[in-house]
N, C-alpha and C positions, 0 to 999 in steps of 0.2 A: 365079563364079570359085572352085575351093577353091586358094589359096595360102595362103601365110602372111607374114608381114613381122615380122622377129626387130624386135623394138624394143630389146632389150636383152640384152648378156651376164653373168653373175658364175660366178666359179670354183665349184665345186662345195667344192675346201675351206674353206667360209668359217667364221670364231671361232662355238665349242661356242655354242648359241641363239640364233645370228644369221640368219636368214632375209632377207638382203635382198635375193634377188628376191620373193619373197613381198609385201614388203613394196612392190615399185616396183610389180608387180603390180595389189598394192590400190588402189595410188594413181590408175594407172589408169584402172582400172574405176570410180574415184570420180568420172573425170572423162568417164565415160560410154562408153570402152572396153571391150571384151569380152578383158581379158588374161588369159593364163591363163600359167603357169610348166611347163615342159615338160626333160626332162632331154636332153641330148647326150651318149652315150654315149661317141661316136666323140672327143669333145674335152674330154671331165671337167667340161663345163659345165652352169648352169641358163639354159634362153632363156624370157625374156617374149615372148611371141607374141599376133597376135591371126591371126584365120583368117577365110579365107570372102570375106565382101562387105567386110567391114570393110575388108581391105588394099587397094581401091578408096579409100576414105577415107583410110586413113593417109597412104598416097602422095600424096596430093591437099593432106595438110597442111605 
């Protein structure tokens, strides 16, 4: 399957060195996710996504 499944939104303006998609991101992949943070241009946002087989899994959880 190549889909994707948005796990998550945050605005694009978020406070000067605050990365928190980066940061949901990490957490994550900490917990054995393949996230990655991907930009939306068409809505000013950042999406946490995972791709592929994974979104078989996500959905499943």
């Amino acid at each position: 399957m190549n889909g994707r499944v948005v796990l998550e939104r945050f605005p694009a303006g978020g406070p000067r060195g605050s990365w928190p998609a980066e940061e949901f991101a990490r957490a994550r992949r900490g917990e054995g996710q393949r996230a990655e943070v991907v930009m939306d241009l068409a809505t000013d946002a950042f999406l946490v996504i995972v791709r592929g087989q994974e979104v078989e899994e996500c959905a499943a959880a």
